[in-house]
PyMOL CGO cylinders between C-alpha atoms (Angstrom):
from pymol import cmd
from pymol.cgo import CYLINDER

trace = [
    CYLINDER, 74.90, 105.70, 93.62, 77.00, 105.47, 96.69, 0.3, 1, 1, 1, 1, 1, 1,
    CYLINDER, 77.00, 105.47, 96.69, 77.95, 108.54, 98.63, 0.3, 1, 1, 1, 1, 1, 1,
    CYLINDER, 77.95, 108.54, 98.63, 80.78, 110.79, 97.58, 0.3, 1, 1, 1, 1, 1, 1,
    CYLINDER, 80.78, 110.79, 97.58, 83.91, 110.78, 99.05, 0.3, 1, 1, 1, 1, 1, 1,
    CYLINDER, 83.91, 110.78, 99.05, 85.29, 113.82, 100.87, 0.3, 1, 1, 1, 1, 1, 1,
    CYLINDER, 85.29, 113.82, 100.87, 87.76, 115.93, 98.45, 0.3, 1, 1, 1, 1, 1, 1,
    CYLINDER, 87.76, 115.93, 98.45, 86.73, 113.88, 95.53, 0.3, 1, 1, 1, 1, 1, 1,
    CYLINDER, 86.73, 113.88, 95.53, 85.86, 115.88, 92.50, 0.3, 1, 1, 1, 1, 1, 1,
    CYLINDER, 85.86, 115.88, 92.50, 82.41, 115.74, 91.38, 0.3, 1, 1, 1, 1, 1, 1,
    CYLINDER, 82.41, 115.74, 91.38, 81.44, 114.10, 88.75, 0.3, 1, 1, 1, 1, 1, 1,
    CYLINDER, 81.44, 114.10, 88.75, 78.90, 114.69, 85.54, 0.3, 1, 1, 1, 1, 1, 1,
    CYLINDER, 78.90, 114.69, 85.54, 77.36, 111.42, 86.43, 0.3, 1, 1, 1, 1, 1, 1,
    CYLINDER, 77.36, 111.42, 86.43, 76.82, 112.59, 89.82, 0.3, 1, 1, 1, 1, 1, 1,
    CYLINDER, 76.82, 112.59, 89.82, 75.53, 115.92, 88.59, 0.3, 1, 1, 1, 1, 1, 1,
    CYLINDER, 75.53, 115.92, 88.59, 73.14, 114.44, 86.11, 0.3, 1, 1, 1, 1, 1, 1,
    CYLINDER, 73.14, 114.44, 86.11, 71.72, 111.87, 88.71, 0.3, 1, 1, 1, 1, 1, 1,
    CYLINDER, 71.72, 111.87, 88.71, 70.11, 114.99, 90.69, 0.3, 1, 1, 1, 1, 1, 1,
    CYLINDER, 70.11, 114.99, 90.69, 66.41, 114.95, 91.91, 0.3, 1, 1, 1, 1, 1, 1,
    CYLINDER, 66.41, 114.95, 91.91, 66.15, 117.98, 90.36, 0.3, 1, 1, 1, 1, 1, 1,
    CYLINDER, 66.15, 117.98, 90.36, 68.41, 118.16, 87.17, 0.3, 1, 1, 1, 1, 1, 1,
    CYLINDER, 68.41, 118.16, 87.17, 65.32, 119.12, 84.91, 0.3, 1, 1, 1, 1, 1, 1,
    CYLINDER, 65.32, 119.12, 84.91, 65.53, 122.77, 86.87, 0.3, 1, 1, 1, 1, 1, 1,
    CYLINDER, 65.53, 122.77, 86.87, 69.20, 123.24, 86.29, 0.3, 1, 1, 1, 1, 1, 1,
    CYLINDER, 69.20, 123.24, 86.29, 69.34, 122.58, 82.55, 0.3, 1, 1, 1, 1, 1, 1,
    CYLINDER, 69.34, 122.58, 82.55, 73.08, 122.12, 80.86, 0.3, 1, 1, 1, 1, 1, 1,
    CYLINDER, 73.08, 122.12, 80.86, 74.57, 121.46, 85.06, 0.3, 1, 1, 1, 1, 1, 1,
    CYLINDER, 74.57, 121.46, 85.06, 78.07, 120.46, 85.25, 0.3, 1, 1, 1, 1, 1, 1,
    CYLINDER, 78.07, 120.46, 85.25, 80.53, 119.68, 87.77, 0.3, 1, 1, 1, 1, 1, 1,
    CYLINDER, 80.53, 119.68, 87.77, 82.21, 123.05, 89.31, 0.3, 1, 1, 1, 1, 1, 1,
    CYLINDER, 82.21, 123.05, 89.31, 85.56, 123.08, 90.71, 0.3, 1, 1, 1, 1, 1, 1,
    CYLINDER, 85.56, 123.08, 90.71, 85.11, 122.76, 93.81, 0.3, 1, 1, 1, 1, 1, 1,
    CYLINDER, 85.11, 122.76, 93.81, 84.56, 118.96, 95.07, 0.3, 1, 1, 1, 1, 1, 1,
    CYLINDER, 84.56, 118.96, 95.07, 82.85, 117.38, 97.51, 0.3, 1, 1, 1, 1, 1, 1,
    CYLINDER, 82.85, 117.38, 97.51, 83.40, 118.56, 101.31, 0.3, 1, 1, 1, 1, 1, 1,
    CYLINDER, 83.40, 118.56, 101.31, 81.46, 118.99, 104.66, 0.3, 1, 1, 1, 1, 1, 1,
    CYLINDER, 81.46, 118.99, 104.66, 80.14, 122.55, 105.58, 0.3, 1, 1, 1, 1, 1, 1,
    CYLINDER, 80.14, 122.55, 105.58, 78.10, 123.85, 107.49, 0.3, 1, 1, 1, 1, 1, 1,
    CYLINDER, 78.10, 123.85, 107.49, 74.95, 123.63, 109.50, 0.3, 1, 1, 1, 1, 1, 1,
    CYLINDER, 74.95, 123.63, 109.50, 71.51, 123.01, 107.34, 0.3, 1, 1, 1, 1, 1, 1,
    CYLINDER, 71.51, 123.01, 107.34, 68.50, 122.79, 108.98, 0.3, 1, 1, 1, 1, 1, 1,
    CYLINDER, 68.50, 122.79, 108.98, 67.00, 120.60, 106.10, 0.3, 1, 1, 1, 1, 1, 1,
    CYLINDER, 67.00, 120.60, 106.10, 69.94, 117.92, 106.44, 0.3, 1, 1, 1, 1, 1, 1,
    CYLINDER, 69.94, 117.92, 106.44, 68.47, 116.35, 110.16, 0.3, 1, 1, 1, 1, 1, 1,
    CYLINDER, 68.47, 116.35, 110.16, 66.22, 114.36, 107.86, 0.3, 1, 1, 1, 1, 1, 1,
    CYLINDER, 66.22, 114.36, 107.86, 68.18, 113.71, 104.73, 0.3, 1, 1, 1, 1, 1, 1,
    CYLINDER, 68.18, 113.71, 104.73, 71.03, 111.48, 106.94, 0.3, 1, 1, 1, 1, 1, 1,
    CYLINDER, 71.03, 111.48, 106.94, 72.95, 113.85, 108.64, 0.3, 1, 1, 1, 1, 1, 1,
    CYLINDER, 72.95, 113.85, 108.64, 72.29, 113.53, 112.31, 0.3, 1, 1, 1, 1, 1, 1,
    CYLINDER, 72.29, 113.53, 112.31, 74.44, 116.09, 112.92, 0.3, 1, 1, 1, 1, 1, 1,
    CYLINDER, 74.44, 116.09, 112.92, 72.35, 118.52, 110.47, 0.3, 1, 1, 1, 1, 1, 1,
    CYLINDER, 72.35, 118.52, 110.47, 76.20, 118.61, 108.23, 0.3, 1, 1, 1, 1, 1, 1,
    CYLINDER, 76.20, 118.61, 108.23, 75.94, 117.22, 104.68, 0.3, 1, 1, 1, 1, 1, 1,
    CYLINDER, 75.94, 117.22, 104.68, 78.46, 116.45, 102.25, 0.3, 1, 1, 1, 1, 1, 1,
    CYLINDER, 78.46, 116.45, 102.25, 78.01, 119.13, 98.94, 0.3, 1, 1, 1, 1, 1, 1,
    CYLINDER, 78.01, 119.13, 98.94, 80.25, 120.09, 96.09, 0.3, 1, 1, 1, 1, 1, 1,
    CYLINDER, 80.25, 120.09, 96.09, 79.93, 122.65, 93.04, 0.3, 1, 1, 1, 1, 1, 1,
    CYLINDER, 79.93, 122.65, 93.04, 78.31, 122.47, 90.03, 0.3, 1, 1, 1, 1, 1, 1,
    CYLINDER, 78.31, 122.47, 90.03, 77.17, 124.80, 87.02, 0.3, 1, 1, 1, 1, 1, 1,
    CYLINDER, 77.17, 124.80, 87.02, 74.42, 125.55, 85.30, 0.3, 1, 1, 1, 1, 1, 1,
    CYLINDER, 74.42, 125.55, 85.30, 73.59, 128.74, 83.07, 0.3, 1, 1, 1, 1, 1, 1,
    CYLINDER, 73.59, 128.74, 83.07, 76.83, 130.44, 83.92, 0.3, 1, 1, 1, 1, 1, 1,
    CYLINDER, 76.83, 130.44, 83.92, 75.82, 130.62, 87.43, 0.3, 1, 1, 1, 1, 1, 1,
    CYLINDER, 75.82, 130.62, 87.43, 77.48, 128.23, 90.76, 0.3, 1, 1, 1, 1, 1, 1,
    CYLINDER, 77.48, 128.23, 90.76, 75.14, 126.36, 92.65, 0.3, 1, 1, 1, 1, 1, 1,
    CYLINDER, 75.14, 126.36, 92.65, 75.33, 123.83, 95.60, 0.3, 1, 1, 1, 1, 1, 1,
    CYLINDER, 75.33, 123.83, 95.60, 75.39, 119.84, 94.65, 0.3, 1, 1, 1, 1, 1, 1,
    CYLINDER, 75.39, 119.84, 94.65, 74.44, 118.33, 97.92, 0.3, 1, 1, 1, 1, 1, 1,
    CYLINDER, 74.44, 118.33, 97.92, 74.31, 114.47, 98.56, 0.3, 1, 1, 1, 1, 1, 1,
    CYLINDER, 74.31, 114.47, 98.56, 70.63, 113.69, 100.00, 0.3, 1, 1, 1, 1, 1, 1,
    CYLINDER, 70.63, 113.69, 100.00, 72.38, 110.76, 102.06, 0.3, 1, 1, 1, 1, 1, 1,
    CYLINDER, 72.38, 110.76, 102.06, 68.29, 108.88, 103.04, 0.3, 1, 1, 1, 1, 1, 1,
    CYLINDER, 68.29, 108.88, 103.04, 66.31, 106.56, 100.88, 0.3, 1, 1, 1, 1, 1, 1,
    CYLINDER, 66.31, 106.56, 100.88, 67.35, 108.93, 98.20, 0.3, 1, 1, 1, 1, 1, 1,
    CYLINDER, 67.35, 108.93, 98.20, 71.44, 108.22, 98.00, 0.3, 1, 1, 1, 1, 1, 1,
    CYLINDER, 71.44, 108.22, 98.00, 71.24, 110.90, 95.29, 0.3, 1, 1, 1, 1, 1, 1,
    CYLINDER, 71.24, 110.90, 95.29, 72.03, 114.33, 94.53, 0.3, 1, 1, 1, 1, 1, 1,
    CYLINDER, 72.03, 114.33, 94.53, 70.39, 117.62, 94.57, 0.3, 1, 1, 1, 1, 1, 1,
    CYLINDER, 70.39, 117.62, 94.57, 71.47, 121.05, 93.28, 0.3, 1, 1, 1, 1, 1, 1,
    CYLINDER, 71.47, 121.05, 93.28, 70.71, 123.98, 95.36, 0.3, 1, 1, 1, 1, 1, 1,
    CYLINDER, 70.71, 123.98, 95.36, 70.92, 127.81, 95.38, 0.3, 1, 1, 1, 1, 1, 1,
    CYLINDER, 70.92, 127.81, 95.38, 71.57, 129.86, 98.42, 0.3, 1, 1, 1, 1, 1, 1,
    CYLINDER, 71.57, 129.86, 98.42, 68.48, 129.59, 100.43, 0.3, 1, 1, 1, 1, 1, 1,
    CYLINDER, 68.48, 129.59, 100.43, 66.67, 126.61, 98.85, 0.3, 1, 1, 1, 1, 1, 1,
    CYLINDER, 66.67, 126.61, 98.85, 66.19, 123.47, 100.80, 0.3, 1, 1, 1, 1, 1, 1,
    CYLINDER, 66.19, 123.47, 100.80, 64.64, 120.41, 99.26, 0.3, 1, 1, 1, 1, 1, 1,
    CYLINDER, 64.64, 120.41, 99.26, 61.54, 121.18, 99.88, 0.3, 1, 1, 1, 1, 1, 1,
    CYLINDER, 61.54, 121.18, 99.88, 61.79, 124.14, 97.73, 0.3, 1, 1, 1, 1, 1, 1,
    CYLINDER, 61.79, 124.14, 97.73, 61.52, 120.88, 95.09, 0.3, 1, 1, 1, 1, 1, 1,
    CYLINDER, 61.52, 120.88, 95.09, 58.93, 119.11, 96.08, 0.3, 1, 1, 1, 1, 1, 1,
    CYLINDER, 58.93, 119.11, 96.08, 62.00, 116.79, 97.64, 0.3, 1, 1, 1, 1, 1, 1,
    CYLINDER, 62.00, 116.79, 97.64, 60.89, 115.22, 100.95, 0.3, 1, 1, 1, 1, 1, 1,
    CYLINDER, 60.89, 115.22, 100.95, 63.05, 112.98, 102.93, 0.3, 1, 1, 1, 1, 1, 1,
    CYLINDER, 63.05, 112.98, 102.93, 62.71, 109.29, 102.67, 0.3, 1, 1, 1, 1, 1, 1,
]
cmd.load_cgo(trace, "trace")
C-alpha cells in the first residue's frame, strides 16, 4: 500500500490494512485526513528521519483514535491512542 498523500481523506481500505486492526474492532475512517504533526519519538525508526509522521483519524467503538502510516518495511497503517507507540503492539520497526 503506498503512502498516503497529505490532505487526502482516509480511506476504509487504509483503515482495515492496520497492524493492529484486530484491537480496534468495527475502525473506520474519521474526518479528519491524512496530515503531518508533530514530534513522535517512536517515528525515528518507522521512516521519519525527522521523528514527523504522516497520521489521519479513524473510529472505532465511538471513540477517535490516531491512524498513523508506519512508512519502514511495514508501508502500512497503525491505529493509535494518545500515548501508545507501536511498541505498545508488539509493532517493531522493520
Amino acid at each position: 500500500m503506498p503512502l498516503p498523500t497529505e490532505d487526502s481523506a482516509v480511506t476504509q481500505a487504509q483503515v482495515n490494512a492496520a497492524v493492529n486492526l484486530a484491537n480496534f474492532p468495527g475502525a473506520v475512517p474519521g474526518e479528519k485526513g491524512w496530515h503531518y504533526g508533530q514530534l513522535e519519538g517512536w517515528a525515528f525508526e518507522f521512516g521519519y528521519p525527522e521523528g514527523i509522521p504522516i497520521y489521519a483519524e479513524c473510529v472505532a467503538g465511538g471513540a477517535s483514535y490516531h491512524i498513523y502510516w508506519l512508512n519502514d518495511g511495514h508501508q502500512a497503517p497503525i491505529i493509535l491512542g494518545i500515548g501508545q507507540t507501536p511498541a505498545t503492539y508488539g509493532v517493531m520497526p522493520q
